[in-house]
C-alpha positions as CSV (number, residue, x, y, z in Angstrom):
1,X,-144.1,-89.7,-79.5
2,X,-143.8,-87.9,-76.5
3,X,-139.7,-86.7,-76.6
4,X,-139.1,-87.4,-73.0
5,X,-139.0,-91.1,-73.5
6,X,-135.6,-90.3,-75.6
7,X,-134.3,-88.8,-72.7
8,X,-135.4,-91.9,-70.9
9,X,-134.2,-94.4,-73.1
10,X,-131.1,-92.7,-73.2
11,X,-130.7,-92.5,-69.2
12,X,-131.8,-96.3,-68.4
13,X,-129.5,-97.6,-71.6
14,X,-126.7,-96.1,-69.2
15,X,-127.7,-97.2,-66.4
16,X,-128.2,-100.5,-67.4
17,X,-124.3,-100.9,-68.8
18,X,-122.5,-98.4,-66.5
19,X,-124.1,-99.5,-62.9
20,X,-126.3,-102.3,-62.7
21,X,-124.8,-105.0,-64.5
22,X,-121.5,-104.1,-63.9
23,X,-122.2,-104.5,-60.2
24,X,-123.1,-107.7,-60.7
25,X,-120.1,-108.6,-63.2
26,X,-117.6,-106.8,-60.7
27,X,-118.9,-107.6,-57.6
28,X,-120.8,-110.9,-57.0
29,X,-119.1,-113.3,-58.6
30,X,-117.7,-116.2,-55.7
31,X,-114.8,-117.1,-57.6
32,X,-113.5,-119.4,-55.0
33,X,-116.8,-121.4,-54.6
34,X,-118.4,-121.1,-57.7
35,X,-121.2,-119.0,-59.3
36,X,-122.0,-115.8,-57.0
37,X,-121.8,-114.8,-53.3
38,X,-125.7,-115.3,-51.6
39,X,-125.6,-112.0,-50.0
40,X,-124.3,-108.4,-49.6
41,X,-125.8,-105.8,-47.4
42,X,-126.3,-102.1,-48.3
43,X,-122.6,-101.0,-47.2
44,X,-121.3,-103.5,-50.1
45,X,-120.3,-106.0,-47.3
46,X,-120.2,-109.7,-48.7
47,X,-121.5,-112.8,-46.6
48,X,-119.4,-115.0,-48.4
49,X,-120.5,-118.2,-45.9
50,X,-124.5,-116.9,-47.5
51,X,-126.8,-119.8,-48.7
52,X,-127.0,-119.6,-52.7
53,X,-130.6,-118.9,-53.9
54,X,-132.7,-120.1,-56.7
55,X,-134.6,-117.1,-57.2
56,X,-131.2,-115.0,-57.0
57,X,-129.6,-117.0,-59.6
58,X,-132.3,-117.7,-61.9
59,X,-132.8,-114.3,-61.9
60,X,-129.2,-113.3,-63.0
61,X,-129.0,-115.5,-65.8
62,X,-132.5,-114.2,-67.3
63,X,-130.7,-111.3,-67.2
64,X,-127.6,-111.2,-68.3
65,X,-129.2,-114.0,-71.4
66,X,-131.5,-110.9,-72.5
67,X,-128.5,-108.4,-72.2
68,X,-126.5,-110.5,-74.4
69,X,-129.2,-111.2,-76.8
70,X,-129.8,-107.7,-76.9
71,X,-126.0,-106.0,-76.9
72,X,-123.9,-108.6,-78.4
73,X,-121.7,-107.9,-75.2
74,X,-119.0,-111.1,-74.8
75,X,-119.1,-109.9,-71.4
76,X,-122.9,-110.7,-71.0
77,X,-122.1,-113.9,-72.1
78,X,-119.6,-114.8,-70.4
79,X,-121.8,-114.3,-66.9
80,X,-124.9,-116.0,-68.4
81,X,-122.7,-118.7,-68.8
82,X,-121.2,-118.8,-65.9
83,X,-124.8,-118.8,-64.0
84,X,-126.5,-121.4,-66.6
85,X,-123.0,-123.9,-65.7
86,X,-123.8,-123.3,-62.0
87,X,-127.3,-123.9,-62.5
88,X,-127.2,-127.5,-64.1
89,X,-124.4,-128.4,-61.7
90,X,-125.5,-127.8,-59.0
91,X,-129.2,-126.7,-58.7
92,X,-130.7,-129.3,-61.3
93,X,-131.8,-132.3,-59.4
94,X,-130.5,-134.8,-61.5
95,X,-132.6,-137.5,-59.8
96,X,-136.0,-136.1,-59.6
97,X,-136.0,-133.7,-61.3
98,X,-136.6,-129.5,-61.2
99,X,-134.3,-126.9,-59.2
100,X,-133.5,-127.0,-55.1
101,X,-135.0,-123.6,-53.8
102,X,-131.6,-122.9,-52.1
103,X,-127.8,-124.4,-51.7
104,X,-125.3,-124.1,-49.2
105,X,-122.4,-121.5,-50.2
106,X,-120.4,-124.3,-51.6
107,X,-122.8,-125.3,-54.0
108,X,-124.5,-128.3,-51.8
109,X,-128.5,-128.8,-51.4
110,X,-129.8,-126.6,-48.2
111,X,-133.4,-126.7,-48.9
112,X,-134.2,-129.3,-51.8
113,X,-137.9,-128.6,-51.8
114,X,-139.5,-127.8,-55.0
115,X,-141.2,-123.9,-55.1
116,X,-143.0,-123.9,-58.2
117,X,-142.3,-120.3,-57.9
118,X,-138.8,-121.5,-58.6
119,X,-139.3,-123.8,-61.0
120,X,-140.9,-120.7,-62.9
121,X,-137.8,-119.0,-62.6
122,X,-136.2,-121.8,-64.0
123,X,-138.2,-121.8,-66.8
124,X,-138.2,-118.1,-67.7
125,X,-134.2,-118.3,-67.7
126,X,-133.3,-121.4,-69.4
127,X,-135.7,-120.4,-72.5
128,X,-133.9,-116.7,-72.5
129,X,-130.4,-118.6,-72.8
130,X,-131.4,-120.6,-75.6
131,X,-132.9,-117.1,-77.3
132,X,-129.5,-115.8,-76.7
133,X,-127.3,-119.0,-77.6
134,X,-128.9,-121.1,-79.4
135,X,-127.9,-124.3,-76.8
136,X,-130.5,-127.1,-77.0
137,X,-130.1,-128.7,-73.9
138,X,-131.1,-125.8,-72.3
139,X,-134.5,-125.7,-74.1
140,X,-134.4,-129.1,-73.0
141,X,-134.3,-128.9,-69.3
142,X,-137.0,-125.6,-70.0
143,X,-139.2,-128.0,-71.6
144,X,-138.4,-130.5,-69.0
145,X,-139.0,-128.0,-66.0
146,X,-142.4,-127.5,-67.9
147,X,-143.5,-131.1,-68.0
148,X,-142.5,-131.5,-64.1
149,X,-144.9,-128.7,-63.5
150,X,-148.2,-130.2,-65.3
151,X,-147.6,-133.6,-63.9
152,X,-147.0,-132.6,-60.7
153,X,-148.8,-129.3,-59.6
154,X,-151.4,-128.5,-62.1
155,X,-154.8,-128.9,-60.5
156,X,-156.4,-131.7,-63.2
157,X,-159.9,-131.0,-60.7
158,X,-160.3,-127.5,-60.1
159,X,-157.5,-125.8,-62.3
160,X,-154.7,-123.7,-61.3
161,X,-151.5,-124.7,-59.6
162,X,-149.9,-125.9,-56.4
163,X,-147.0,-124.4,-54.5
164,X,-144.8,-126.5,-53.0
165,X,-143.4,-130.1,-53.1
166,X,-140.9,-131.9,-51.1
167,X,-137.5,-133.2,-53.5
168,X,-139.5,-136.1,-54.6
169,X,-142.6,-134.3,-55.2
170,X,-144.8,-135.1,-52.6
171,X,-147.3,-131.8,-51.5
172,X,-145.7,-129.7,-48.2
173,X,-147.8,-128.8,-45.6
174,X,-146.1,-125.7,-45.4
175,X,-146.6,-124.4,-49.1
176,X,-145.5,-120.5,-48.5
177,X,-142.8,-118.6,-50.5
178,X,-142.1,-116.4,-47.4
179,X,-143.0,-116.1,-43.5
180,X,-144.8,-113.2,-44.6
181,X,-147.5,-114.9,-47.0
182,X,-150.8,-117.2,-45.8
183,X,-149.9,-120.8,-45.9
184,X,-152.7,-121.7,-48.5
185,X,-152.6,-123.8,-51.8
186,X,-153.3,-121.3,-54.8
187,X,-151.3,-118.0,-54.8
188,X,-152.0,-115.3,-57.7
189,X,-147.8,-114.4,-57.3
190,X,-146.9,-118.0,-58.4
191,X,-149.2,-118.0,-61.3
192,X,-148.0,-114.5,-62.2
193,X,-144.8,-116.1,-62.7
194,X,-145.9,-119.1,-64.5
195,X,-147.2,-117.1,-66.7
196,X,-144.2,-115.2,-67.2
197,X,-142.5,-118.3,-67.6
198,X,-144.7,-119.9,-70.4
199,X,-144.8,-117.0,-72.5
200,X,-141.3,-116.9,-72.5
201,X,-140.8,-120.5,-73.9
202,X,-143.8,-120.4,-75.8
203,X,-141.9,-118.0,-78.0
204,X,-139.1,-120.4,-78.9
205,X,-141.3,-123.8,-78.6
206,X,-144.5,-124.3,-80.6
207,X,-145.6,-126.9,-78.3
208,X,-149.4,-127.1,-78.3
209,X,-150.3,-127.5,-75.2
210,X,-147.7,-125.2,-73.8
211,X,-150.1,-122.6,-75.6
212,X,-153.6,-124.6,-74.4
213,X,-151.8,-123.9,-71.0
214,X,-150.6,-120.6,-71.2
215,X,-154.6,-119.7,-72.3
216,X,-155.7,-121.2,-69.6
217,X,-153.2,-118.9,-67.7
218,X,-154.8,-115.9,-69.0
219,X,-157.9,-116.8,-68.3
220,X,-157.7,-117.7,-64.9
221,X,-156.2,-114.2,-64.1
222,X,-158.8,-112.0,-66.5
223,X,-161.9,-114.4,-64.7
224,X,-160.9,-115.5,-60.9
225,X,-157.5,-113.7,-59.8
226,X,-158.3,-109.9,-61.4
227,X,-161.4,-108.5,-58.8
228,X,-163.6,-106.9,-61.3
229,X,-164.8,-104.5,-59.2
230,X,-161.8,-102.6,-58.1
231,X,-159.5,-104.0,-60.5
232,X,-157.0,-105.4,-57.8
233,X,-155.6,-108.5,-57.9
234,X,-156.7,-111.6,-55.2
235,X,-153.5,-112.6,-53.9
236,X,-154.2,-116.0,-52.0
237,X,-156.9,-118.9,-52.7
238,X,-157.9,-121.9,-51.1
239,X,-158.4,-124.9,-53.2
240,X,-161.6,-124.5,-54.4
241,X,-160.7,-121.0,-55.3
242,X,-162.0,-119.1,-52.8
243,X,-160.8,-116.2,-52.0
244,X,-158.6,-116.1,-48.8
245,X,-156.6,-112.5,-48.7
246,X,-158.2,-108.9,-49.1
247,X,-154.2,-107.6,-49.3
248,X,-153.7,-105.1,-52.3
249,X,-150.1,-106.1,-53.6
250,X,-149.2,-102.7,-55.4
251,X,-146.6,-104.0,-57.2
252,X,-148.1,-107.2,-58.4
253,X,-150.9,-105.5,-59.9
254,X,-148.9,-103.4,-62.4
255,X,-146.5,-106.0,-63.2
256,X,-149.6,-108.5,-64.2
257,X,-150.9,-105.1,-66.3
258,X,-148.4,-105.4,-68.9
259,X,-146.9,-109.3,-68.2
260,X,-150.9,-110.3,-69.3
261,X,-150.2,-108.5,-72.8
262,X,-147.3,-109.8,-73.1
263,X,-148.4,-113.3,-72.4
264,X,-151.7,-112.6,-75.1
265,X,-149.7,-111.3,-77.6
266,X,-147.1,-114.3,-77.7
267,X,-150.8,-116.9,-78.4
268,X,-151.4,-114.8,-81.1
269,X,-155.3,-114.3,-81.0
270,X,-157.0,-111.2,-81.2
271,X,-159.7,-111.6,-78.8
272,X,-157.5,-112.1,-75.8
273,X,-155.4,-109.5,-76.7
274,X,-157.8,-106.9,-76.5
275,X,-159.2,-108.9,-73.6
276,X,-156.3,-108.3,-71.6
277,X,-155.6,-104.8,-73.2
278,X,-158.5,-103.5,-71.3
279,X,-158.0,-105.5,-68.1
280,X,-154.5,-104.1,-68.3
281,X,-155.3,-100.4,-68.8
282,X,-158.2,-100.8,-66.1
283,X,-155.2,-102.4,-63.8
284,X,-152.7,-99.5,-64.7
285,X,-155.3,-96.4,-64.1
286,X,-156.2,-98.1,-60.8
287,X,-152.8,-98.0,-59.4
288,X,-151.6,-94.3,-60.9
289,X,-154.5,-93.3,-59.0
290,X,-154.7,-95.5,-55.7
291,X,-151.4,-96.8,-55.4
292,X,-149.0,-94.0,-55.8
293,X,-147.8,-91.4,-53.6
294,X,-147.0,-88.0,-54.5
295,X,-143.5,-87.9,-54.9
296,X,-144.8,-90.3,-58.3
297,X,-143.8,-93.6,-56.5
298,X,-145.6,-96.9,-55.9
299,X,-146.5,-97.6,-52.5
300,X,-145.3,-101.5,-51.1
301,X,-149.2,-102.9,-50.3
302,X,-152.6,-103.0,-47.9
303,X,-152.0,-105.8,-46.0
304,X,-154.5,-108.2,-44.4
305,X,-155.9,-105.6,-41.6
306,X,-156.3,-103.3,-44.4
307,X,-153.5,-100.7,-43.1
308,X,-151.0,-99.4,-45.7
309,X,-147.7,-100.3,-46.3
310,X,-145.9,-96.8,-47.4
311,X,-142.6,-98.3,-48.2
312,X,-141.4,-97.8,-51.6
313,X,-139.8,-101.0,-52.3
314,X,-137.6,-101.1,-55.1
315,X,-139.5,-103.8,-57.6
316,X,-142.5,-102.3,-58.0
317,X,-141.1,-98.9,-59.1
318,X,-139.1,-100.9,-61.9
319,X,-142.9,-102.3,-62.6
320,X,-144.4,-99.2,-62.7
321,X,-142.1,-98.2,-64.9
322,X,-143.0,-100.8,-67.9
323,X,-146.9,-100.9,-66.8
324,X,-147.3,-97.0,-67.2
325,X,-145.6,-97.3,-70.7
326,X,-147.8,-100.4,-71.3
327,X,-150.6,-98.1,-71.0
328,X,-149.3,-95.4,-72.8
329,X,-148.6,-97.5,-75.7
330,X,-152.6,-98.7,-75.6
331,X,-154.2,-95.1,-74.8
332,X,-151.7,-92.6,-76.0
333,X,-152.5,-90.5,-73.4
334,X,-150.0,-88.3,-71.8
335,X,-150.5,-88.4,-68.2
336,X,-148.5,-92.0,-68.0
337,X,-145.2,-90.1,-69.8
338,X,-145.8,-88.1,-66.8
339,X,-146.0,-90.7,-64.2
340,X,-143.1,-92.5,-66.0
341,X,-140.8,-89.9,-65.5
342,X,-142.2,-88.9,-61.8
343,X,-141.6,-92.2,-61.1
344,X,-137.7,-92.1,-62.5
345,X,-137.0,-89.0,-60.7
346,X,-137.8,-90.5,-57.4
347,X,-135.9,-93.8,-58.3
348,X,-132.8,-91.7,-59.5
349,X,-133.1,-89.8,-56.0
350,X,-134.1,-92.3,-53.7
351,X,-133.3,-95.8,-54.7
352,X,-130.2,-96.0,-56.3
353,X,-126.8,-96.2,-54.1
354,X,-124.5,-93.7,-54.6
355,X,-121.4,-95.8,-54.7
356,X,-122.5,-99.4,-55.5
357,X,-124.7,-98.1,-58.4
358,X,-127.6,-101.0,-57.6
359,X,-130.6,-100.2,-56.1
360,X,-131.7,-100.0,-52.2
361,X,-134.2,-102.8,-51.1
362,X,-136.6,-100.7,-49.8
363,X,-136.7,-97.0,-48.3
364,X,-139.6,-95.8,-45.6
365,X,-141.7,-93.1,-46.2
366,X,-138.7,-90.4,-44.9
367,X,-137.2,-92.1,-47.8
368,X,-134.4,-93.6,-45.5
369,X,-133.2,-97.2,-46.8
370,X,-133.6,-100.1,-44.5
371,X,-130.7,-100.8,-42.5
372,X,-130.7,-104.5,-42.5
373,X,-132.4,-105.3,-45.7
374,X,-130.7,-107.7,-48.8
375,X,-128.4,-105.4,-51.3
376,X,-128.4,-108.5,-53.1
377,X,-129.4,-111.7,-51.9
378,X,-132.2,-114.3,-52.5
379,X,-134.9,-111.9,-53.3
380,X,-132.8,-109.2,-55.0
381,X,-131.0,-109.9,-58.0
382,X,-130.9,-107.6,-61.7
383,X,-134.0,-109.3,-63.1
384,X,-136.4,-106.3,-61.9
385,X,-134.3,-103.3,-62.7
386,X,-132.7,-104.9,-65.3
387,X,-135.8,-106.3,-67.6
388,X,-137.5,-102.6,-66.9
389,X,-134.2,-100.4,-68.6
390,X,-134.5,-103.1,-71.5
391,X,-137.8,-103.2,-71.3
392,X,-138.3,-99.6,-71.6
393,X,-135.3,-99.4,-74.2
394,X,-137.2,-101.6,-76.8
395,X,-140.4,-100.3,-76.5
396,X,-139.8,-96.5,-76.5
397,X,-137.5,-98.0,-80.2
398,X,-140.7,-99.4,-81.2
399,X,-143.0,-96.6,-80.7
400,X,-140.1,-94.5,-82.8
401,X,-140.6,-96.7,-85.5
């Protein structure tokens, strides 16, 4: 094994227990109205008055589950606690079911529609608590979460799944997860993290059609959402599956490179795995030579007018991170040790904050960080950083024996 990734594992294990989640243990926690503060900007300036997201907190306590699981840390526990509490209190829609996208500062409903993109998230985290505590109830409301999903937003017709649903679960007209995205039914990002999700509960929960579904997960991306041609992902569908976006999402492409393995692996046959092996490898040798720049970072996207987006946001160098050892543990070959450490070098220079220890959001292409971007908010929790340090961490152990 290649002895940089030592170094590595060494450098993200402290990073991952001296900055990241101590920011979050030290600094985020809304003590006087439960759970954590909504938002913080890049001068570590709270909005305490900051609507609490779903994503945000879901987020922290897949986290801080995994850390505990992981380091035995009481202090992990205690915050995974705190955020599965706030969770069923005041997220859980006791009525109808599923999480509210986002609450009000003090805890109240702001915008109780149903994301599945959420309910993902949901997913993902309550099944990571129960690896890490053993607590059945939360399993329960994981398995729960799961049947709301098949009922309500699996397409019995055409296949796949739909976005969005009113508190009740009625379809929204508007089904997007950001002004940014195309208002259409089917998105590959939503199913990325479905997919996420049911490989995650799959692992504690032999469930049988949790597995029939998770199969059909993989399929769907190795046969409709993965363009065979250049290896990019499709990023928006109609219906009836037809294609409705030409953007390249960067990021999304090198996450779904080593999240499909992962996802194969946990069904346990041998002919998807090495399925999704070479779609992964294919997906991973497109992006270290399409989608990076050469300072060894990850360009943001090409959007719908086919221009480039030359931001460096900060998820999809934390992807490119796991992919690129992904592929190095499928090929052996050296040049993704290389990219892996190009890629940390511009991360250690670039995206991490001086003082606060947590990443930037974003920086341009003079490598200047957006002024008025999230710090931490609904899109930016620990998940990203986080997962890739113990990502990284337990697969540079495994390939050391």
């Amino acid at each position: 094994m290649n002895i940089k990734l030592f170094t590595l594992k060494d450098e993200l294990l402290s990073h991952l227990r001296e900055k990241i989640l101590p920011f979050w243990m030290d600094r985020m926690i809304d003590d006087e109205n439960g759970g954590f503060y909504g938002w913080m900007d890049n001068n570590g300036k709270i909005k305490k008055d900051a609507g609490k997201a779903a994503v945000m907190n879901t987020r922290i306590l897949w986290t801080f589950s995994a850390a505990y699981r992981i380091f035995r840390d009481q202090k992990y526990l205690e915050i995974a606690n705190r955020s599965y509490n706030y969770i069923i209190d005041h997220f859980l829609d006791m009525e109808n079911g599923g999480i509210y996208w986002m609450l009000d500062y003090k805890g109240k409903p702001l915008e109780s529609k149903k994301q599945i993109y959420a309910e993902a998230f949901a997913i993902y985290s309550l099944s990571e608590y129960f690896k890490a505590t053993g607590d059945k109830n939360a399993l329960g409301w994981a398995k729960e979460i799961f049947r709301l999903i098949e009922k309500n937003s699996f397409d019995t017709e055409l296949n796949g799944y739909f976005e969005a649903y009113s508190r009740d679960w009625k379809m929204l007209e508007d089904l997007r997860l950001s002004n940014k995205d195309i208002n259409e039914k089917k998105t590959t990002n939503t199913h990325l993290h479905i997919l996420e999700a049911y490989t995650n509960l799959l692992s504690v929960s032999g469930n049988k059609l949790l597995k029939w579904k998770l199969v059909n997960l993989i399929d769907l991306f190795i046969n409709r959402m993965i363009n065979p041609i250049n290896h990019h992902l499709i990023m928006f569908f109609d219906e009836q599956w037809n294609p409705r976006s030409v953007k390249v999402s960067y990021g999304h492409d090198i996450e779904t490179s080593w999240l499909l393995t992962e996802a194969a692996h946990i069904t346990g046959s041998e002919l998807l795995k090495e399925e999704c092996r070479i779609a992964s490898n294919k997906m991973a040798d497109t992006i270290l030579k399409n989608g990076t720049a050469d300072d060894g970072s990850i360009y943001n996207e090409i959007d719908q007018d086919n221009m480039l987006d030359d931001d460096r946001h900060w998820w999809p160098q934390t992807e490119g991170m796991v992919g690129f050892l992904n592929a190095y543990q499928h090929t052996g070959d050296e040049i993704y040790v290389e990219a892996i450490m190009k890629l940390w070098d511009f991360i250690k220079k670039y995206l991490i904050h001086p003082e606060l220890g947590e990443w930037y959001f974003r920086v341009n292409n003079k490598y200047e960080p957006a002024p008025d971007e999230e710090f931490a908010g609904p899109w930016k929790g620990p998940y990203h950083n986080g997962r890739m340090c113990m990502e990284v961490i337990r697969r540079v152990n495994e390939l050391h024996g």
